[in-house]
Legacy VTK file of the C-alpha trace (Angstrom):
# vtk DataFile Version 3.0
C-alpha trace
ASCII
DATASET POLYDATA
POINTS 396 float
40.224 -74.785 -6.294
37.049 -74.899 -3.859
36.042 -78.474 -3.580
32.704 -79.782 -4.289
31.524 -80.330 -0.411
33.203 -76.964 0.560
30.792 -75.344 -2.214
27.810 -76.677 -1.179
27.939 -75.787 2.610
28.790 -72.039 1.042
25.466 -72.151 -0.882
23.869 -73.667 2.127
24.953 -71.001 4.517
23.983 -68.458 1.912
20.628 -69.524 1.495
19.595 -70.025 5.345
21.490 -66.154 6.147
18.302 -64.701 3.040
15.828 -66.460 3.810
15.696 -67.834 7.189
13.199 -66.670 9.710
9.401 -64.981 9.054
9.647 -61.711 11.080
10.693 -58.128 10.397
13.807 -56.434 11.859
12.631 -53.003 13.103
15.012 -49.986 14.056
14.235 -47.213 15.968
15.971 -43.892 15.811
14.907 -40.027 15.775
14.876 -38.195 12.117
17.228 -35.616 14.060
19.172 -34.842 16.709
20.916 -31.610 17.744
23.624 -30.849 20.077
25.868 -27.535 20.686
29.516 -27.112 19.626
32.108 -28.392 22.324
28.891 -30.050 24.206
28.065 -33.771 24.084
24.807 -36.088 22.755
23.417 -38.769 22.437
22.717 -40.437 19.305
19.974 -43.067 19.763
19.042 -45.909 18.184
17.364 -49.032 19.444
16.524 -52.397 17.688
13.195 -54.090 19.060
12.791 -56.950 20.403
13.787 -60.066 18.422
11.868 -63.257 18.210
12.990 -65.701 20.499
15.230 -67.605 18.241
16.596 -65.064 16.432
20.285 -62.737 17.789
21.945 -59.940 17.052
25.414 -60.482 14.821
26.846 -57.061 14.680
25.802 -53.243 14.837
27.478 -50.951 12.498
27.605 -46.947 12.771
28.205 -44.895 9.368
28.573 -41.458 8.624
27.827 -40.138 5.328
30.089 -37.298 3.863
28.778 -34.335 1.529
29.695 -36.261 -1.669
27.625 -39.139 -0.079
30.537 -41.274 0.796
29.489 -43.596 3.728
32.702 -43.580 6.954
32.554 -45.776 9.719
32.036 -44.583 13.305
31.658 -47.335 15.283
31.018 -51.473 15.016
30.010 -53.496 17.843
30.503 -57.543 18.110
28.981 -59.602 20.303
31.848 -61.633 21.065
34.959 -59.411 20.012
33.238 -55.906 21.256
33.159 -52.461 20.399
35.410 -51.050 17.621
35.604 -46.882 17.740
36.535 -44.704 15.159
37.602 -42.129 17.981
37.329 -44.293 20.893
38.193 -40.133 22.465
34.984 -38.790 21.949
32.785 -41.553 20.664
31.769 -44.616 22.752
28.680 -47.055 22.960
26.182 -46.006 25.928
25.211 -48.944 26.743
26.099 -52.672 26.578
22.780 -53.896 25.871
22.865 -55.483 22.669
19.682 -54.189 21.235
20.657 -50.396 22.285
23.038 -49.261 19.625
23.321 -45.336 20.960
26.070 -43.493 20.721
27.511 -41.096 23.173
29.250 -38.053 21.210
31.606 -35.551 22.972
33.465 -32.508 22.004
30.865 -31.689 19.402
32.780 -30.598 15.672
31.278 -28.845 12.838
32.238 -31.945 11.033
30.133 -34.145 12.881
27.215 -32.455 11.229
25.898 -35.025 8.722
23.838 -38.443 8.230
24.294 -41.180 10.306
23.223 -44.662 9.741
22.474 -47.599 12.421
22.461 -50.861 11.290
21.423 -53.921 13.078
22.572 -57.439 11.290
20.835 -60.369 12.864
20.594 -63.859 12.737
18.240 -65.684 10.835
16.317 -62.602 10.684
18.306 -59.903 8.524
19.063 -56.172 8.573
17.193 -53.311 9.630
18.743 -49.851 9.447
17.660 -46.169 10.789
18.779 -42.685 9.641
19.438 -39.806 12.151
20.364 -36.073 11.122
22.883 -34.789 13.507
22.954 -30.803 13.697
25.639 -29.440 15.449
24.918 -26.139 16.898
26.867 -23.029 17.997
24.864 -20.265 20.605
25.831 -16.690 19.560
27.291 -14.132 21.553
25.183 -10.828 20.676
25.736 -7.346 21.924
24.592 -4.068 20.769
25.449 -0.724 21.522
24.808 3.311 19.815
27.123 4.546 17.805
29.496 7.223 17.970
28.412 9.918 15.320
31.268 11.766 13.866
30.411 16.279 14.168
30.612 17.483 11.061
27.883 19.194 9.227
25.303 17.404 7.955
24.189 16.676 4.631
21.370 14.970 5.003
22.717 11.747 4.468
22.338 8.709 6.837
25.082 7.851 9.474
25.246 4.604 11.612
24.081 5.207 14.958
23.377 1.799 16.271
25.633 -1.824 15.576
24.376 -5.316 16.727
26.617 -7.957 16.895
25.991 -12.123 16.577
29.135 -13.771 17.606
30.296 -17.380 16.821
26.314 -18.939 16.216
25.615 -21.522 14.082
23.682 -21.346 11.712
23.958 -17.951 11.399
21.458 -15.879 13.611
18.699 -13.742 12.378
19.120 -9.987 13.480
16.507 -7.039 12.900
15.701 -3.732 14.400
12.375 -2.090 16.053
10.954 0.484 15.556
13.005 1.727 12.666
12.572 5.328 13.511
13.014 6.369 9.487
15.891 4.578 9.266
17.251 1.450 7.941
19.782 -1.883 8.591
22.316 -3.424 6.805
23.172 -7.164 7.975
26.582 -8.935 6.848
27.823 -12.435 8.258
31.683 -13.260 8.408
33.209 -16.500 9.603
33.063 -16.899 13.028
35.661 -17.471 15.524
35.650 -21.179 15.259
35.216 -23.243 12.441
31.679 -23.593 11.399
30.605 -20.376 12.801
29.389 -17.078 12.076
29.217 -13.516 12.834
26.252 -11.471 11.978
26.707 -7.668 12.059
24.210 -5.230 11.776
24.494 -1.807 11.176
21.472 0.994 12.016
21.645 4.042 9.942
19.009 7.620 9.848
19.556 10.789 8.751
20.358 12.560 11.729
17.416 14.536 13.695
16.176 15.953 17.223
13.530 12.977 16.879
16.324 10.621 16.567
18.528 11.901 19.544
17.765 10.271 22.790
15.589 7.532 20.799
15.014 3.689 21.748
15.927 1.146 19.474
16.103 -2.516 20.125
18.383 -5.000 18.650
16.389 -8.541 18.222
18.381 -12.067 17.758
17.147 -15.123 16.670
18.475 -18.066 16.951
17.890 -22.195 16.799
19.847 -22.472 20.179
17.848 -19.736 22.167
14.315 -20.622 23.264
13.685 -16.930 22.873
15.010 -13.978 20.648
17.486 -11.944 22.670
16.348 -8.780 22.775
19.142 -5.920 23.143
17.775 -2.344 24.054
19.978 0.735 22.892
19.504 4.486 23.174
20.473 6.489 20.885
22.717 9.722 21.115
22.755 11.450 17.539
24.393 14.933 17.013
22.333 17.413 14.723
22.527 20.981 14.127
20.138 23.307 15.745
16.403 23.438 15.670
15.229 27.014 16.347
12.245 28.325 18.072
11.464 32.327 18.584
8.697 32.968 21.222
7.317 35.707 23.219
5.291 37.780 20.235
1.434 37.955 20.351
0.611 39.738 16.982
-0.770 42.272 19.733
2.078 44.759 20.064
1.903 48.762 20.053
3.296 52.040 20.940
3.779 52.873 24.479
3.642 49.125 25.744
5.927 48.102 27.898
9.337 47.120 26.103
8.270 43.927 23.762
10.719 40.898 24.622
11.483 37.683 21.859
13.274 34.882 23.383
15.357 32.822 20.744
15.460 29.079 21.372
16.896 26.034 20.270
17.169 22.201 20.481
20.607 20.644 19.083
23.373 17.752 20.208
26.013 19.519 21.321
24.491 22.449 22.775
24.826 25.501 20.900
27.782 27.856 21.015
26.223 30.796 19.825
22.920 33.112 19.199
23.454 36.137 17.243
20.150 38.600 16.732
20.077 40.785 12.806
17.170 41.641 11.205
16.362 40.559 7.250
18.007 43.776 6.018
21.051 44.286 8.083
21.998 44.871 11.887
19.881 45.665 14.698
18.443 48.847 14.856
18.826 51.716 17.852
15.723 50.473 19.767
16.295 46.267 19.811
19.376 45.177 21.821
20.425 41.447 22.069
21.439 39.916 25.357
22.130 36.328 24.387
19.073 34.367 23.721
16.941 37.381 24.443
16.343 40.521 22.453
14.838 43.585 23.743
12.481 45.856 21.320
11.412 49.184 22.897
7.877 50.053 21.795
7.979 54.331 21.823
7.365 53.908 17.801
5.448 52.292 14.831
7.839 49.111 13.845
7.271 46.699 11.144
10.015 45.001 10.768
11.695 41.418 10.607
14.052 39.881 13.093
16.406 37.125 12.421
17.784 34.665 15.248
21.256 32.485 14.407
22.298 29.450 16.613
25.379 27.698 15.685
26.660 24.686 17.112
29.508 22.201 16.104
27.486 20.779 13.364
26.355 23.938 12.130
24.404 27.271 12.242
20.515 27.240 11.354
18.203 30.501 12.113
14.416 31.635 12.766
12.458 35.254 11.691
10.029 36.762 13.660
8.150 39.767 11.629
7.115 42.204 14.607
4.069 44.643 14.197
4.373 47.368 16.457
1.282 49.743 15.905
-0.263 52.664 17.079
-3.034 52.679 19.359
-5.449 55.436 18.013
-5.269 54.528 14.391
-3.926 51.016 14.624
-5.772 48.719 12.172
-7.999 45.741 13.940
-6.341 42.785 13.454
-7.857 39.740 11.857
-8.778 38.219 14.626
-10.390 40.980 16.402
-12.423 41.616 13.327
-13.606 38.089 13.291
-14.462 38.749 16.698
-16.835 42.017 16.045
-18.674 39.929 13.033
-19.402 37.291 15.177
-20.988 39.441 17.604
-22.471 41.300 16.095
-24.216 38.314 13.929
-25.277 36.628 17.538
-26.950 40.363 18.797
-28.965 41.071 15.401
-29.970 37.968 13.703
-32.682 37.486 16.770
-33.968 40.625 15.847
-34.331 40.165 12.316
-36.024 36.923 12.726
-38.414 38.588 15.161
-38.906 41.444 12.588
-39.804 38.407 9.645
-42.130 36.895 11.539
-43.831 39.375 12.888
-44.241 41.196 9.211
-45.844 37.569 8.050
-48.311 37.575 10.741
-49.352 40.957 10.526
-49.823 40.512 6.571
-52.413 37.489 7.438
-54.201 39.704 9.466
-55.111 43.067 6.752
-58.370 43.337 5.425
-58.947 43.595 1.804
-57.549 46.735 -0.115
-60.022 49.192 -2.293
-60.458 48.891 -5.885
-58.314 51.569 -7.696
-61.922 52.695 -9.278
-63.105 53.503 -5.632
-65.352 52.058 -3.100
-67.603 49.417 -4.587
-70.847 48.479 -2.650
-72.285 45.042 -3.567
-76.516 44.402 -3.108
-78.572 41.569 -3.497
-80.114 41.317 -6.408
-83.790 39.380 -6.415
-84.866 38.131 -9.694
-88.500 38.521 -10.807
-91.444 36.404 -10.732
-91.828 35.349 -14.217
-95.508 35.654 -13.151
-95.565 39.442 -13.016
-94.442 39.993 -16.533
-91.562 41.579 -17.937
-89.913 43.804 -16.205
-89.528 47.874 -16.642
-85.963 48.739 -18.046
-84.988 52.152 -17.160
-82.674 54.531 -19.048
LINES 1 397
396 0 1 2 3 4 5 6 7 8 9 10 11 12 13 14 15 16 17 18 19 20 21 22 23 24 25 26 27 28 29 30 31 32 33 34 35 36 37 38 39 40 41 42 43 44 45 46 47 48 49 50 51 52 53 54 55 56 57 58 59 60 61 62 63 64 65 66 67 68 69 70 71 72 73 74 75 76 77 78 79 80 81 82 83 84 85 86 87 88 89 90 91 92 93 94 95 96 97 98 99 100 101 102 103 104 105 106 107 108 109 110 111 112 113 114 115 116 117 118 119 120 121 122 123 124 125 126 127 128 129 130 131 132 133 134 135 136 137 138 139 140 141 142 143 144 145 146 147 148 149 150 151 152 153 154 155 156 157 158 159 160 161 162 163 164 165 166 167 168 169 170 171 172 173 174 175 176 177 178 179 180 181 182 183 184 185 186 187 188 189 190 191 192 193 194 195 196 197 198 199 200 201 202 203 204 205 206 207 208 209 210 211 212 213 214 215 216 217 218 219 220 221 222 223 224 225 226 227 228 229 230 231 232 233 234 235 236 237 238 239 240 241 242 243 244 245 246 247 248 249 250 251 252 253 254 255 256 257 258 259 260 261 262 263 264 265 266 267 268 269 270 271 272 273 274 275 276 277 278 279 280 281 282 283 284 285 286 287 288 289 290 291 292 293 294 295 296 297 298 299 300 301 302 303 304 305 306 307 308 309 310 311 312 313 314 315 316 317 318 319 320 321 322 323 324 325 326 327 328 329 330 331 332 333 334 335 336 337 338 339 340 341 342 343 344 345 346 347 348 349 350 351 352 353 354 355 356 357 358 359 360 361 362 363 364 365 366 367 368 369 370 371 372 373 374 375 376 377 378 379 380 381 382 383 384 385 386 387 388 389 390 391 392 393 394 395
């Protein structure tokens, strides 16, 4: 049983710790602080200055779990000293009573959470201050084209370009530019330490000649870089031959010399083949293929269609050419040479007949009047009588 006096100098004590003292106890600390995983901070937190009477009785360091459970860290005495949770990696910075901060080492993704700093003072009370700690992981992030698989195509996009974020957290923020037609597809895995991520993105078009040989750029962004990383990549995309036939000019005809179509075409790999046909069968007598080239002699009216076939390991595509070979005496104009005689003609008469107009208008100003159709009509003046004289003599 407490005794009487013992009770009273426990409601004394209790009363002078509440009340004692008219000033405020004020705790400074940052709303957050961010370090890198494995790397070291410093968790701050500084009381101000007390009033002159007043002292500092302890300082107490909590962390706060997910479920809001509070843990203690560290709690410093005056008199008995510091007392460490992991006296390892966690250690008072200074020995200044009024500076609570923490030194932190060997960053863990556990360490990311709420801390609390409490100063308890005497007669003056507690203050307390809150600090976010964010632990931080800087990505490792590569990127690199694709290896495209031959086999025909089907119009369907491939991957041709993967970007990699290693180990960052949070995890990092990856997109592509330009998109050249095509599109990304981002997934994040756990990183290779706990806490982490890996962000991998994959660029996929439908392959094309545009495409092959293209720039893309990989762009990372993270909290730990002060600027996104940007990874460059060029593109090497296999598609099946584009093909070009040159060398006609719609202006072809009999006795020429020999008329010459050159077959070409763009694909990744280079082509293995050209074959020359025409749209209803083989080659005839007077056109002979020598690779890309095909040779048409001109010694006759042609009309006819050629065909040119490029294969390569992704697949064979082709290109006609109609050819108009025609003869010179009764030969039709073409189009554009009839266009041509219109035109000029237009530009050499329609001075004339603007001359002709005008000169018809004037000329029409200028005519004197035309005869009655009841014959020449001669006009006299006609004096009136003096009513003076009488009436006048009619005549019969």
């Amino acid at each position: 049983m407490v005794s009487p006096l013992a009770l009273l100098a426990l409601l004394a004590l209790s009363w002078a710790t509440r009340g004692a003292g008219t000033g405020t106890v004020v705790v400074q600390a940052p709303a957050q602080v961010s370090g890198l995983l494995n790397g070291s901070l410093l968790l701050p937190c500084h009381l101000q200055p007390l009033e002159p009477n007043a002292q500092v009785t302890q300082v107490t360091w909590m962390r706060q779990d997910s479920e809001g459970g509070l843990h203690k860290v560290a709690v410093r005495h005056p008199t008995r000293g510091p007392s460490l949770a992991e006296p390892e990696r966690i250690r008072f910075a200074s020995a200044d009573l009024l500076d609570a901060s923490l030194r932190v080492s060997e960053l863990r993704a556990e360490d990311q959470a709420n801390y609390s700093c409490q100063f308890a003072t005497f007669p003056m009370g507690s203050g307390t201050a809150w600090t976010w700690l964010r632990v931080l992981a800087k990505p490792q992030n590569t990127a690199e084209a694709q290896e495209v698989p031959l086999r025909p195509s089907t119009g369907e996009p491939v991957p041709v370009a993967r970007c990699s974020s290693k180990g960052g957290r949070p995890s990092a923020n990856v997109t592509w530019s330009p998109f050249l037609n095509g599109s990304a597809k981002n997934t994040v895995e756990p990183g290779p330490l706990p806490g982490t991520y890996t962000v991998l993105s994959v660029f996929t078009l439908v392959p094309s000649r545009l495409a092959d040989g293209g720039n893309i750029t990989c762009r990372v962004e993270h909290e730990s870089q002060e600027e996104p990383d940007l990874l460059p990549v060029t593109l090497a995309v296999p598609y099946p031959p584009e093909v070009t036939i040159s060398g006609y000019d719609n202006n072809w005809y009999v006795g020429q010399d020999k008329g010459t179509l050159s077959c070409e075409a763009r694909s990744n790999p280079e082509p293995t083949d050209y074959a020359w046909d025409t749209t209803t069968g083989p080659l005839p007598s007077f056109a002979v293929a020598q690779g890309t080239q095909l040779l048409i002699s001109t010694n006759q009216v042609i009309n006819m269609t050629f065909v040119c076939r490029v294969t390569n390991a992704l697949g064979t595509s082709q290109k006609e050419q109609t050819i108009l070979v025609q003869d010179r005496k009764g030969s039709p104009l073409s189009p554009s040479a009839i266009i041509g005689i219109v035109v000029a003609l237009f530009i050499l008469f329609v001075p004339w007949i603007v001359y002709f107009i005008l000169h018809r208008c004037r000329d029409r100003n200028r005519d004197p009047p035309r005869p009655s159709e009841n014959g020449d009509v001669s006009y006299s003046q006609v004096q009136r009588d003096d009513p003076l004289d009488g009436p006048a003599e009619s005549t019969r």
